[in-house]
KENUMAR-560876 format. One record per residue: x, y, z of N, C-alpha, C in turn; residue in one letter. Coordinates in pm, 1 decimal. Layout:
      nc1      nc2      nc3     cac1     cac2     cac3      cc1      cc2      cc3 type
        X        Y        Z        X        Y        Z        X        Y        Z    a
...
END
This chain:
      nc1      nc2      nc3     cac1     cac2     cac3      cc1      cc2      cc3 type
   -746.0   2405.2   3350.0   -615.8   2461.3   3313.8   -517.9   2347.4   3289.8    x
   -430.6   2351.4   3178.8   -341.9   2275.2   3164.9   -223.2   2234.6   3273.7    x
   -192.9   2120.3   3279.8   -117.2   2096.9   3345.2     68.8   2104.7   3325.8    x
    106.8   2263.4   3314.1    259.4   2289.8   3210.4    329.7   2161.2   3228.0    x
    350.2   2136.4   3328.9    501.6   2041.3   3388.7    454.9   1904.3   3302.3    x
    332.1   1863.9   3281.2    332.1   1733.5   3184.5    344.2   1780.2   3043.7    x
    252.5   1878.3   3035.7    305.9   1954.4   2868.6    412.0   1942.5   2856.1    x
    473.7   1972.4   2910.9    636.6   2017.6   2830.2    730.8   1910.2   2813.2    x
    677.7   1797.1   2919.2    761.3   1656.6   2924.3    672.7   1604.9   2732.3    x
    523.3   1610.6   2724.9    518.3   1600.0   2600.9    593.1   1657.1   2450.9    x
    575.3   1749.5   2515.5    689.3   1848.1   2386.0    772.5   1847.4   2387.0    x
    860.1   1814.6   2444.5    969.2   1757.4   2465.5   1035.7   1619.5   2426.4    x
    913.9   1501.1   2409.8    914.0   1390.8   2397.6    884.8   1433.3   2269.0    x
    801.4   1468.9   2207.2    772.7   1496.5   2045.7    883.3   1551.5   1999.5    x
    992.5   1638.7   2025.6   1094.6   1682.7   1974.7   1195.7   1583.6   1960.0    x
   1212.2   1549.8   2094.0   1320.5   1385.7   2071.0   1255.3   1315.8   1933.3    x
   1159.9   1291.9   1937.5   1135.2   1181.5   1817.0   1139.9   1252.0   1694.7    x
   1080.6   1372.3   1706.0   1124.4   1441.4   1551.0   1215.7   1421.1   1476.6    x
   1356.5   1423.1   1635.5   1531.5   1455.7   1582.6   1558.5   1349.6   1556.9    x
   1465.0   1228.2   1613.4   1532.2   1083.4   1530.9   1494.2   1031.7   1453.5    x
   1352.6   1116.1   1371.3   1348.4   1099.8   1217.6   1291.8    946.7   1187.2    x
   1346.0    914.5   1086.5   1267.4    795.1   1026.7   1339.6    684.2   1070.8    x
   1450.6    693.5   1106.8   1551.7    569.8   1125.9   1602.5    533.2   1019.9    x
   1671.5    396.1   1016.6   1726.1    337.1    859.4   1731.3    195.9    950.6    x
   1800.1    116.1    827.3   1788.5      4.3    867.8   1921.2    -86.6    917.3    x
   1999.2     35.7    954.3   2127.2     27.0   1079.1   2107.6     70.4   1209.8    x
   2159.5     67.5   1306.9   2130.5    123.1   1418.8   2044.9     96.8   1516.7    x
   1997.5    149.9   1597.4   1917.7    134.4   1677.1   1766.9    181.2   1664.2    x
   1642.3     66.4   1713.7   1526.2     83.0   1638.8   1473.4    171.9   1740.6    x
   1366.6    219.4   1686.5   1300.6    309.5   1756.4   1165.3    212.0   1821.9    x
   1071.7    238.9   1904.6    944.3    214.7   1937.1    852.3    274.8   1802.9    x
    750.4    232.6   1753.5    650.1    285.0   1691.4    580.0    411.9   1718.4    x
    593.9    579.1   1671.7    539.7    625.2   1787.8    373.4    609.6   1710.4    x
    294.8    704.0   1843.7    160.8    719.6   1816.3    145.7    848.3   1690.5    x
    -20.0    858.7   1662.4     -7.7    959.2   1582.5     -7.2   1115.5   1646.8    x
    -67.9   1093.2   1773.3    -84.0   1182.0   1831.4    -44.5   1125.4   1975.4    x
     47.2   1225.8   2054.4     39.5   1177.7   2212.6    -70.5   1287.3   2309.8    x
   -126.0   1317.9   2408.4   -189.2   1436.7   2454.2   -168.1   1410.2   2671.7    x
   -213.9   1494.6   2675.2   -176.7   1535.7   2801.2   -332.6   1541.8   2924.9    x
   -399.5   1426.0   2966.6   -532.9   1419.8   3066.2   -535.9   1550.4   3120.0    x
   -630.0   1632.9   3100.1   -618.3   1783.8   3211.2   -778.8   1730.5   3281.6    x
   -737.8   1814.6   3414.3   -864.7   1785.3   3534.7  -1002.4   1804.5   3461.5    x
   -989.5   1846.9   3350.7  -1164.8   1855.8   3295.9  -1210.3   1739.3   3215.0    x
  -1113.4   1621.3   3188.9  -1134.1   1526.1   3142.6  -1091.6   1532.8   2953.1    x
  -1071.5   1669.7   2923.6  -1002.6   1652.2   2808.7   -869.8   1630.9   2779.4    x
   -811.5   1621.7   2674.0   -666.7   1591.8   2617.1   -644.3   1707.9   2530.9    x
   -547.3   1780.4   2574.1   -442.0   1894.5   2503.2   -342.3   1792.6   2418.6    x
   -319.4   1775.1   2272.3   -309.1   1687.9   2173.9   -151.8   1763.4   2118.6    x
    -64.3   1722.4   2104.2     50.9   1719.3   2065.1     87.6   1660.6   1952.8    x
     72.8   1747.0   1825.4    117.7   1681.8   1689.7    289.5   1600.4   1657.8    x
    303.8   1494.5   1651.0    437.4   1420.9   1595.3    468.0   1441.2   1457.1    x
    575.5   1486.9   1426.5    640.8   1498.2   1332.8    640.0   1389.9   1258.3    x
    600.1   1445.9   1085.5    562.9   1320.7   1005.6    714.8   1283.4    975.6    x
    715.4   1107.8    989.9    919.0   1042.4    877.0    934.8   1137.0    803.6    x
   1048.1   1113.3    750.2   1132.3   1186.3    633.1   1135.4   1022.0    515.8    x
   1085.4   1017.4    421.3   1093.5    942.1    325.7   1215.8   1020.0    232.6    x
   1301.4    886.7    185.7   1422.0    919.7    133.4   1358.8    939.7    -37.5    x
   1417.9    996.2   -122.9   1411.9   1027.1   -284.3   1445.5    865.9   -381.5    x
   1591.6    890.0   -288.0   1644.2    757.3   -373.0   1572.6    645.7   -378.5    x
   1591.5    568.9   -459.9   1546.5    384.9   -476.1   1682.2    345.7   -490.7    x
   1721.6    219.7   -420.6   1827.0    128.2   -406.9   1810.7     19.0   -451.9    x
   1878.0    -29.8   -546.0   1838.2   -191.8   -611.6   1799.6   -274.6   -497.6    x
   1769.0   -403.7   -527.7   1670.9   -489.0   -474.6   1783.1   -590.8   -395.5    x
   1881.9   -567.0   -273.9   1972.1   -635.9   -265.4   1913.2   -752.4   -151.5    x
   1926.5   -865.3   -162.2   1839.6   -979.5    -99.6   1972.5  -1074.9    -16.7    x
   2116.0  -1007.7    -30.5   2168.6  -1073.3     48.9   2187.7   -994.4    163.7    x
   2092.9   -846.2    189.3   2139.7   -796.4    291.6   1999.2   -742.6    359.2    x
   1875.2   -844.1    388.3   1744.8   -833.9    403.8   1708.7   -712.9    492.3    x
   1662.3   -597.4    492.8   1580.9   -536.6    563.3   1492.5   -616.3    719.1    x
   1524.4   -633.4    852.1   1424.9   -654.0    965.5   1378.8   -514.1    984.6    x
   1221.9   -580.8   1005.3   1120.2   -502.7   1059.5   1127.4   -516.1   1190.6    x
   1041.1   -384.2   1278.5   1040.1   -338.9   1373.3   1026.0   -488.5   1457.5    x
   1041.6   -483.8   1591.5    958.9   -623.4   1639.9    795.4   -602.6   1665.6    x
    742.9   -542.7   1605.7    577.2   -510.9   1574.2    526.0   -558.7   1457.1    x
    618.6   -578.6   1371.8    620.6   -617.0   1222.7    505.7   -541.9   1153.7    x
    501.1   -389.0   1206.0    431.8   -267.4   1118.8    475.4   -191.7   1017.0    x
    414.3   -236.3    929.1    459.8   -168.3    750.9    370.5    -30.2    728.4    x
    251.0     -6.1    760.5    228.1    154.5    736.2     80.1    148.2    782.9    x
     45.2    242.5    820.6    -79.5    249.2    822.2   -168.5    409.3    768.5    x
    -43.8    416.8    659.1   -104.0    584.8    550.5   -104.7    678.1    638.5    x
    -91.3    724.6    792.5   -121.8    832.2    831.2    -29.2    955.2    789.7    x
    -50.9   1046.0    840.7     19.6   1197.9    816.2    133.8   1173.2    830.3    x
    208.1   1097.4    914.9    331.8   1056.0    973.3    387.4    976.7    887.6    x
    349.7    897.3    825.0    389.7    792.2    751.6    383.5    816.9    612.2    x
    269.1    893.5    536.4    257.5    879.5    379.5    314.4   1068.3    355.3    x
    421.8   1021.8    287.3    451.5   1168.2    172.5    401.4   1176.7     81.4    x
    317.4   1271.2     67.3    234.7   1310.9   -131.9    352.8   1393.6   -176.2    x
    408.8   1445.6   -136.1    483.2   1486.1   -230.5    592.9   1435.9   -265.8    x
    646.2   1291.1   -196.4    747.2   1236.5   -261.6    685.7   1121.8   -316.5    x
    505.4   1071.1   -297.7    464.3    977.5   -324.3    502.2    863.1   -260.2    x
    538.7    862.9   -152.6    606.5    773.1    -73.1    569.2    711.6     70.4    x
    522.6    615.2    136.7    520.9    596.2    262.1    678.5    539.4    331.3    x
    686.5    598.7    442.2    822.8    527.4    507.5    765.0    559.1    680.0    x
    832.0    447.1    699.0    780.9    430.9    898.9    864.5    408.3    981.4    x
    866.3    469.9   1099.9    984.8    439.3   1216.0   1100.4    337.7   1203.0    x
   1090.2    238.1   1126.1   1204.7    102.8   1160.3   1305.1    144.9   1007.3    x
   1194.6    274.7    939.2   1375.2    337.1    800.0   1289.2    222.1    706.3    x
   1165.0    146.8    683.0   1095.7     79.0    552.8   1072.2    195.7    499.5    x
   1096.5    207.4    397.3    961.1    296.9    265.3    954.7    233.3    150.9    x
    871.8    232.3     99.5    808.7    211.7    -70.5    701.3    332.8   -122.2    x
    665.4    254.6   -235.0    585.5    334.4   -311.5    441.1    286.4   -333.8    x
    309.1    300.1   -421.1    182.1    239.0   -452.2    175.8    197.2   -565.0    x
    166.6    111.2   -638.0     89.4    110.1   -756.6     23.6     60.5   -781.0    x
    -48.7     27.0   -912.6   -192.0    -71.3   -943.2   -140.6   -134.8  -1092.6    x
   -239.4   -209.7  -1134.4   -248.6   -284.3  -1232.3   -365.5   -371.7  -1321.9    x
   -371.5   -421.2  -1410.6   -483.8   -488.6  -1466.9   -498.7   -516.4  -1572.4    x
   -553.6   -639.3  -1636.4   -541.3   -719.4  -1771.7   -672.6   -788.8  -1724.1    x
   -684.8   -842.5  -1898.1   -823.1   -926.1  -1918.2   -812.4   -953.2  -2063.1    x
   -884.1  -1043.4  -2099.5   -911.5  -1098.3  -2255.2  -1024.4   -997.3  -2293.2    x
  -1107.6   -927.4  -2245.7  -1227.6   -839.4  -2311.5  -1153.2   -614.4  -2283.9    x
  -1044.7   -683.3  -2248.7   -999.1   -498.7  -2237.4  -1077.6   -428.6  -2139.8    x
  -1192.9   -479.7  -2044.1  -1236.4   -374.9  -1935.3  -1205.1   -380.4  -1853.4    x
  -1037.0   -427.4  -1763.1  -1003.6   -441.7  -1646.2   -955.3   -240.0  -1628.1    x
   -950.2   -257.1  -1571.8   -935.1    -70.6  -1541.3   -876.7    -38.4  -1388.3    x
   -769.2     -1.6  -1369.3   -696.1     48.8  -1197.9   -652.5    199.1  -1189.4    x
   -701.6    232.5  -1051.4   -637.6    349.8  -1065.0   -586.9    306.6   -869.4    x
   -462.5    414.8   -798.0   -460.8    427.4   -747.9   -401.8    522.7   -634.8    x
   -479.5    555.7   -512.4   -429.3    677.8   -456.1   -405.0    710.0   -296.6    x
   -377.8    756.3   -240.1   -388.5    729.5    -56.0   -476.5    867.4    -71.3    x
   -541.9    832.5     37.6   -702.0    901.5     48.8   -641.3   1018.4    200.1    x
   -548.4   1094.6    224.7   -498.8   1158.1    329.2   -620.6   1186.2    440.5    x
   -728.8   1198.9    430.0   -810.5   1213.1    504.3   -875.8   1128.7    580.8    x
   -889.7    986.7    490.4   -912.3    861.9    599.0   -821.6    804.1    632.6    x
   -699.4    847.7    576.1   -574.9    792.6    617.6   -606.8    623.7    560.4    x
   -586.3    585.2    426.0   -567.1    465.7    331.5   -535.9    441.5    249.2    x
   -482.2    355.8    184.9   -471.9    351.3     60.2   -631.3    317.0    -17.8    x
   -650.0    384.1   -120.6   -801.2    368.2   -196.9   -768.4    308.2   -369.0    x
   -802.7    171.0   -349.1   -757.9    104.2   -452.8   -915.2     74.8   -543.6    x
   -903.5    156.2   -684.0  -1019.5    192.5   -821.2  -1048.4     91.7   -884.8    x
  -1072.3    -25.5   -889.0  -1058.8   -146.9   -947.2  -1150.2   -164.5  -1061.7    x
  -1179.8   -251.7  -1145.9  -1255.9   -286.4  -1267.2  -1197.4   -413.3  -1302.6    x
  -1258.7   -543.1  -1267.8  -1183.6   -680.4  -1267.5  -1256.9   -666.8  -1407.6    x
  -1283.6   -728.4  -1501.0  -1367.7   -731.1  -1631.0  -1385.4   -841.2  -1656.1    x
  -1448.0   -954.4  -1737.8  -1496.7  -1105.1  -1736.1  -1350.6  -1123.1  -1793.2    x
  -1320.5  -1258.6  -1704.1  -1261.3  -1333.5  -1652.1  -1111.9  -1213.7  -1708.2    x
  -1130.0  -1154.9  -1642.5   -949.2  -1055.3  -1642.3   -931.1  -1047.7  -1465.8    x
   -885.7   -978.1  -1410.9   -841.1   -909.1  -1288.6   -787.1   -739.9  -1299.9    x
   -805.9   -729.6  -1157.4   -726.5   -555.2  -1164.2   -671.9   -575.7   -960.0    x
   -565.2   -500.5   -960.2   -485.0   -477.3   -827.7   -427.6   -346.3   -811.0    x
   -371.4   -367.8   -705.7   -261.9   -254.4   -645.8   -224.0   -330.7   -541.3    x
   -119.9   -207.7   -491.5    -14.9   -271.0   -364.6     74.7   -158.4   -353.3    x
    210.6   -228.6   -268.2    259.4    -91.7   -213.1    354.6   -220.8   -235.6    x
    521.3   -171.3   -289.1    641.6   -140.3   -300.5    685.3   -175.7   -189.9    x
    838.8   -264.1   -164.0    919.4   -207.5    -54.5   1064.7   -149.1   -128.5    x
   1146.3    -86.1    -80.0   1208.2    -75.6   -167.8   1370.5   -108.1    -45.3    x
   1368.6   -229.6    -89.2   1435.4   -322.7    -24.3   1380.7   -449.3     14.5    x
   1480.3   -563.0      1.6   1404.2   -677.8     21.2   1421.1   -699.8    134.2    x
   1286.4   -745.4    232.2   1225.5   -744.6    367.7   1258.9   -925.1    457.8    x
   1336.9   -906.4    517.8   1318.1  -1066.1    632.1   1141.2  -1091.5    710.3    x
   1092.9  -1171.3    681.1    992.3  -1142.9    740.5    931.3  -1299.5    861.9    x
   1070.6  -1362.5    852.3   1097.0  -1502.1    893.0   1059.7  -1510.3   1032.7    x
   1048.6  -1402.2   1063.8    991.9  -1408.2   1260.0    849.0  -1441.7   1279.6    x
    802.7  -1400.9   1159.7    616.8  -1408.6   1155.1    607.3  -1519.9   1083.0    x
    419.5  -1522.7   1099.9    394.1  -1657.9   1002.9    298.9  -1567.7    935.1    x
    244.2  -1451.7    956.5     77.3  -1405.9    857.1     74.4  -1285.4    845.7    x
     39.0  -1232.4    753.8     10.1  -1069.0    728.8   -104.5   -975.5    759.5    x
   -126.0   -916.4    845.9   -233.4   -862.2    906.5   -253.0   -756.8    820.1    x
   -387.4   -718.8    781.6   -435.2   -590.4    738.7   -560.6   -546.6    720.1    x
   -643.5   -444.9    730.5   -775.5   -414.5    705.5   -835.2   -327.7    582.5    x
   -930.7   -382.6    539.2   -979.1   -370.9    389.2  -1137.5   -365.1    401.6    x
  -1173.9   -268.5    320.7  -1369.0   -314.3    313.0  -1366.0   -237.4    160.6    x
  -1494.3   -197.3    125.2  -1541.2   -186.5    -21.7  -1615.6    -56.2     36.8    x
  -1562.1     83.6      8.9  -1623.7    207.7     10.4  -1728.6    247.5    -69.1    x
  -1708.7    144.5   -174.6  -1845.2    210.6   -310.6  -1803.8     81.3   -391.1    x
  -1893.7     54.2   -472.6  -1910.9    -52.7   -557.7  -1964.1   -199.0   -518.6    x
  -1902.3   -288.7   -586.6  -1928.9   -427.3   -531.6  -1844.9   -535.6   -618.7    x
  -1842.4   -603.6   -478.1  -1687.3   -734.8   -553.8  -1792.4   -873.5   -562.4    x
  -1947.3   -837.5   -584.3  -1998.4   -995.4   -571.5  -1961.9  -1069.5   -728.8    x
  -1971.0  -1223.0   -705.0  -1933.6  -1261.6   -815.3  -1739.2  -1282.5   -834.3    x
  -1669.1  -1189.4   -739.4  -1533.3  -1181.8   -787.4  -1500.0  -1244.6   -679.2    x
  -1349.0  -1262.6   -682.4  -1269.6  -1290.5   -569.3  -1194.0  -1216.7   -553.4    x
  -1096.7  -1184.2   -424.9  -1037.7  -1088.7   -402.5   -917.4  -1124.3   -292.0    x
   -785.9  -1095.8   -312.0   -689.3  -1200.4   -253.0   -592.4  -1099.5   -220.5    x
   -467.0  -1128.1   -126.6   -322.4  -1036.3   -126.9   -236.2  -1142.7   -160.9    x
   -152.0  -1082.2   -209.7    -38.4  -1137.5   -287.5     99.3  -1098.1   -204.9    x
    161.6  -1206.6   -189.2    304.6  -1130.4   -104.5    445.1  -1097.5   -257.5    x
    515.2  -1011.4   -306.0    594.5  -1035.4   -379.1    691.1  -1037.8   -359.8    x
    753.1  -1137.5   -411.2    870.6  -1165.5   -414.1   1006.0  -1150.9   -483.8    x
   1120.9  -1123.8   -501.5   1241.6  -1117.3   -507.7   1219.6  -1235.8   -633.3    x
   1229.3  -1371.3   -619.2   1224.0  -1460.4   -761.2   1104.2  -1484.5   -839.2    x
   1028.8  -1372.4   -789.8    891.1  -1399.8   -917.1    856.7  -1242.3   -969.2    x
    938.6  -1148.9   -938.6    982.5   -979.9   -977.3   1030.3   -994.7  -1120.5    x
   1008.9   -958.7  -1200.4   1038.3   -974.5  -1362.1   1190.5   -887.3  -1360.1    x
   1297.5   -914.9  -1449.5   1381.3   -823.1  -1383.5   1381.7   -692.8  -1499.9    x
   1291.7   -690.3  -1561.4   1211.2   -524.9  -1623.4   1217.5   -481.2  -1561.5    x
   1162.7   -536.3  -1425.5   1081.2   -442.4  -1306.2   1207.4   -307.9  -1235.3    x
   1116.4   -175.7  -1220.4   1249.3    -89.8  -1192.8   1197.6    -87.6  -1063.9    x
   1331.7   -151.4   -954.6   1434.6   -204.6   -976.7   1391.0   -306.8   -968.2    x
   1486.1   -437.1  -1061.0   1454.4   -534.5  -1116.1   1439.6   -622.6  -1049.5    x
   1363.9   -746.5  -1054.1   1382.3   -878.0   -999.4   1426.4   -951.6  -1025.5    x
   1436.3  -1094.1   -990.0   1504.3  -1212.3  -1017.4   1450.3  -1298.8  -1139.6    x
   1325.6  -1301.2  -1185.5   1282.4  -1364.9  -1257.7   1301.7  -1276.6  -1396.8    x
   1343.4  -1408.7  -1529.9   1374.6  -1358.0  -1666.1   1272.1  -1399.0  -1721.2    x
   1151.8  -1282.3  -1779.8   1029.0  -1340.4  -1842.9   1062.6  -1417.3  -1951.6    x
   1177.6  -1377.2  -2054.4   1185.9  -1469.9  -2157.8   1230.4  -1599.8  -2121.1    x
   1260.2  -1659.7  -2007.7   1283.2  -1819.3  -1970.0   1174.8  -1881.8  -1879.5    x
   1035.0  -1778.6  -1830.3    933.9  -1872.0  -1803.4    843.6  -1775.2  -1730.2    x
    750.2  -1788.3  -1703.4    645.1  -1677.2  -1654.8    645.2  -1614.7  -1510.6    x
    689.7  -1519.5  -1453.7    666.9  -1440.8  -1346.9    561.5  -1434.9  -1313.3    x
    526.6  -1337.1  -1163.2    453.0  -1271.1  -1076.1    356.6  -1426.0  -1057.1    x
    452.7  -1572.4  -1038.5    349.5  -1617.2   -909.3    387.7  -1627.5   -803.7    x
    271.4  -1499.9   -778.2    327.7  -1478.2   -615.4    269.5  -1571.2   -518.3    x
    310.2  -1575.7   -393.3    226.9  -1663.3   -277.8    134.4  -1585.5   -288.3    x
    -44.7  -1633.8   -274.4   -153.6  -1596.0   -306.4   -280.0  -1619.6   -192.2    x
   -375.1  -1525.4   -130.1   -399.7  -1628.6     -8.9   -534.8  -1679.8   -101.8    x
   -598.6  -1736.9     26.4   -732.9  -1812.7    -38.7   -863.2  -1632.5    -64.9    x
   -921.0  -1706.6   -129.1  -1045.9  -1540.1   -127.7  -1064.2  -1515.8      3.9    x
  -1083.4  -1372.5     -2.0  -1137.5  -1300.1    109.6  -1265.7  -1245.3     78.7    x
  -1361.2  -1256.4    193.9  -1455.5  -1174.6    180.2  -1455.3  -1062.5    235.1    x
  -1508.2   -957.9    125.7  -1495.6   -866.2    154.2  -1611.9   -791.3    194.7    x
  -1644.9   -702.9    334.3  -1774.5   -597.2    362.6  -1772.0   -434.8    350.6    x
  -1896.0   -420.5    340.9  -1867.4   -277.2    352.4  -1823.3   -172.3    451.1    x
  -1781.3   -235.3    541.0  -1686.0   -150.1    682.7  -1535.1   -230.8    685.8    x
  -1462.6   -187.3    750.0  -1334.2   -221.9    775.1  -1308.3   -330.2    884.3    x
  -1295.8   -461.4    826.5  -1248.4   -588.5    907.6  -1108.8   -611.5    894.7    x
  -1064.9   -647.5    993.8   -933.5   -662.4   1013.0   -904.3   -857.8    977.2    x
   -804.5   -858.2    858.7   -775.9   -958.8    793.4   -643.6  -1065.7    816.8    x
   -629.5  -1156.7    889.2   -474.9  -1218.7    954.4   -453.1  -1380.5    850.2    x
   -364.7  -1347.5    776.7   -328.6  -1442.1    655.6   -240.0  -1539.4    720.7    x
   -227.9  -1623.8    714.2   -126.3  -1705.0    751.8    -10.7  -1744.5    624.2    x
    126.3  -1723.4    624.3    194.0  -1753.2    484.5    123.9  -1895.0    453.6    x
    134.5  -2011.3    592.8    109.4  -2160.2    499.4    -30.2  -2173.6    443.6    x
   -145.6  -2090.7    442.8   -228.3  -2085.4    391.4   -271.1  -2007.9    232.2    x
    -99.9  -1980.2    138.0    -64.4  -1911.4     60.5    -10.5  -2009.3    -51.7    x
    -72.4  -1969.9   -163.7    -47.6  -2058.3   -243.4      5.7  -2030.8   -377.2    x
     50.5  -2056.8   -453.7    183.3  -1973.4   -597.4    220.5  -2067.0   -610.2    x
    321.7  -1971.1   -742.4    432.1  -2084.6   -807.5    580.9  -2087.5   -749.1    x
    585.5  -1983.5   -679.9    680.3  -1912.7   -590.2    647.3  -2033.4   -442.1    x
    777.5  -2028.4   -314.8    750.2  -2053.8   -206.8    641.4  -2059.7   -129.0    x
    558.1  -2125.6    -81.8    424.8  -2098.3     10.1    518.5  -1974.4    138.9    x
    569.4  -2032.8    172.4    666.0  -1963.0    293.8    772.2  -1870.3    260.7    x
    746.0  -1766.3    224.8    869.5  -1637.0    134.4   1003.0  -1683.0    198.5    x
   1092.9  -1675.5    113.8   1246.2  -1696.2    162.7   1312.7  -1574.0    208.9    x
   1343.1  -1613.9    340.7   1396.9  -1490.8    440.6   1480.8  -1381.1    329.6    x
   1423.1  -1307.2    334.7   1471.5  -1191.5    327.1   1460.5  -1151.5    116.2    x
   1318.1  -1226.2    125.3   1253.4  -1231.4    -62.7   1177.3  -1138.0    -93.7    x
   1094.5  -1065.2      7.1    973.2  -1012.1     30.7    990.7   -889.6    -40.8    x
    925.4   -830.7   -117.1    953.8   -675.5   -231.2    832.8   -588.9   -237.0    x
    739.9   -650.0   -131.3    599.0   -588.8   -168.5    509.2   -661.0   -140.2    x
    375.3   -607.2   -142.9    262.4   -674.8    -83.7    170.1   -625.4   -204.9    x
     64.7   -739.3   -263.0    -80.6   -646.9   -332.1   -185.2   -712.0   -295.0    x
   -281.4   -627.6   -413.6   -443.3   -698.4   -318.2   -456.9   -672.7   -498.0    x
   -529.7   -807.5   -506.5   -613.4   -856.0   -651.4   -767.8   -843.7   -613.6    x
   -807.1   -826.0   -699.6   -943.4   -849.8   -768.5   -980.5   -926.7   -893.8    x
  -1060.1  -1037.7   -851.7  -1025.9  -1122.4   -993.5  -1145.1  -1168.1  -1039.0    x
  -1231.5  -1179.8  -1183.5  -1342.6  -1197.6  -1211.0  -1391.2  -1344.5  -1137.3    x
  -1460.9  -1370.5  -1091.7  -1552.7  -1534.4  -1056.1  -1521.3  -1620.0  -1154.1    x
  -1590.1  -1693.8  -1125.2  -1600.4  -1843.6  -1219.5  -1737.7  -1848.1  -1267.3    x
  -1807.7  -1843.8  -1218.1  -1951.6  -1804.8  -1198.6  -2017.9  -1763.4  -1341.1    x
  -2080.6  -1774.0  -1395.0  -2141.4  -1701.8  -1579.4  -2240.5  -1648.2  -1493.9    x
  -2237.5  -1520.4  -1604.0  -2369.1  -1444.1  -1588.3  -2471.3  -1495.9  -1685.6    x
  -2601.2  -1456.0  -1705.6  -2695.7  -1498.0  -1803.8  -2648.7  -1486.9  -1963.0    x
  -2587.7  -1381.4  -1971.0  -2544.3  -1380.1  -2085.5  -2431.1  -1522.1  -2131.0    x
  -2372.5  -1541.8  -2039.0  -2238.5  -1649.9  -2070.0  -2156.5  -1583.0  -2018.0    x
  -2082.9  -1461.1  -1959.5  -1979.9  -1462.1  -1967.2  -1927.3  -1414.5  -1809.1    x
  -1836.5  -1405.6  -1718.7  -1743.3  -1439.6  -1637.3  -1824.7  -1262.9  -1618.7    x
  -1882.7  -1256.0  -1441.1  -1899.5  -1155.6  -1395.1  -1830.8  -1002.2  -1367.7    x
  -1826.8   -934.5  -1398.4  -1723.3   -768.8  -1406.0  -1799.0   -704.6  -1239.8    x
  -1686.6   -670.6  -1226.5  -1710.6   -588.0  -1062.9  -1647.2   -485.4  -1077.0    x
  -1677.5   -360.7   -994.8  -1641.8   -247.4  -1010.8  -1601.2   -208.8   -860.5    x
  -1509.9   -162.6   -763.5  -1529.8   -137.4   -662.6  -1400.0    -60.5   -614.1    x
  -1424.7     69.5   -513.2  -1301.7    125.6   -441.9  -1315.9     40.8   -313.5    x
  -1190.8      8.6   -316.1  -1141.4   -132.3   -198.4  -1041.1      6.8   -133.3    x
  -1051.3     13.4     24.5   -941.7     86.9     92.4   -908.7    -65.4    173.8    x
   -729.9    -53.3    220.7   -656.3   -114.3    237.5   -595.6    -32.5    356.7    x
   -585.5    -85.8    475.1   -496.4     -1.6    592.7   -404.5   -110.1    674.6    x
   -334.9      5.9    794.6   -343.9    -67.3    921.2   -247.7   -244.7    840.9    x
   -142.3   -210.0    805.7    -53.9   -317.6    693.5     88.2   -406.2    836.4    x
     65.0   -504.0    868.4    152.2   -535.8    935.1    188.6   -720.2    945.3    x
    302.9   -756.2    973.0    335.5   -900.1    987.4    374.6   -941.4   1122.6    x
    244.9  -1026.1   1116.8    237.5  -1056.4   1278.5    275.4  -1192.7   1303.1    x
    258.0  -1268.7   1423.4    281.5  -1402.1   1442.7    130.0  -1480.7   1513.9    x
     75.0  -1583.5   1389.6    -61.7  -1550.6   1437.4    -33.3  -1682.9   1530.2    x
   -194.6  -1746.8   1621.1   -188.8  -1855.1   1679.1   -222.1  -1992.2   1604.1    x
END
């Protein structure tokens, strides 16, 4: 039999956090909650208490970099769950008032780079469709929509494996973006004017290898390399992606290896490594 008097301190605790919503990035921060809290009963199971998913806002706010967004002191950006990702506004937003959006991308000299991308609600990830094509690339990433301080940390933690396909032959990297390498096309725009010199080099890490289960990945910024800062400038940060990029490598034929692969991406945070 359940134990009421702890129930209700749970439901109770789930209601408080409901009423304080997503936060913003005034005020007072919240703790991270869980996805689920539950209640030990004498039979050794847990009576499970659903948390109310954020409220992700509609609007987008230009890209203002003199007034940086701090993250939680967890430095947790999303990890797709029920709580965190809106399909119907297309949106993730998390306890500390961050949200952005997903998108993908891809180019090549032979036209077969190919992206699609989507959050998978059931494994709770983002599921990034890739098609790098000889010597082209293909990506995705997730949006912030606000530019992020991220000056407390040194590395970006996150977990990634290959659900179907295969990245042999390719390389495969995250990209941090930035505020002066954002094209200012970009809606909302960045700092960089493509007609006075080439955008999106972002800090870049070294290849990752990638497996077919989910390893957890800890980047260090000084191990990041671009045309942009190795070390993002407090409060530059606009987004995070993950590339896929053909090898160097020739196939028999001559030409630069094509990989095909759904890459999921989770579990997204900036930590302070050792």
């Amino acid at each position: 039999m359940i134990m009421r008097t702890k129930l209700a301190l749970v439901v109770a605790a789930a209601a408080v956090a409901g009423a304080a919503g997503c936060g913003g990035a005034e005020g007072l921060r919240q703790r991270r909650l869980l996805p689920t809290e539950g209640v030990t009963v004498p039979d050794g199971s847990a009576d499970v208490v659903s948390l109310p998913a954020f409220m992700c806002s509609g609007s987008i706010n230009p890209l203002d970099c003199t007034k940086p967004f701090m993250l939680g002191p967890d430095g947790h950006v999303t990890d797709f769950s029920y709580r965190e990702w809106n399909g119907n506004a297309g949106k993730w937003c998390d306890a500390s008032g961050l949200q952005g959006s997903r998108f993908s991308y891809s180019g090549g000299p032979d036209g077969m780079s190919t992206n699609m991308n989507a959050v998978d609600t059931g494994m709770g990830n983002l599921l990034l469709t890739l098609t790098a094509g000889s010597a082209g690339y293909a990506g995705g990433g997730i949006t912030f929509e606000g530019c992020v301080d991220v000056s407390t940390y040194n590395a970006i933690s996150f977990t990634a494996f290959v659900s179907s396909g295969a990245v042999t032959g390719c390389n495969f990297k995250v990209q941090m973006r930035t505020f002066e390498q954002l094209p200012t096309s970009n809606n909302p725009p960045g700092g960089c004017d493509p007609d006075a010199g080439s955008c999106y080099g972002f800090p870049a890490s070294p290849n990752l290898t990638l497996g077919m289960s989910a390893q957890t990945f800890t980047v260090k910024f000084a191990d990041m390399t671009g045309a942009t800062h190795v070390n993002p400038i407090p409060g530059q940060l606009v987004g995070l992606q993950w590339q896929l990029e053909s090898g160097m490598a020739m196939t028999e034929g001559g030409a630069q290896p094509i990989c095909t692969a759904d890459i999921r991406i989770d579990d997204i945070a900036f930590v302070t490594a050792p």
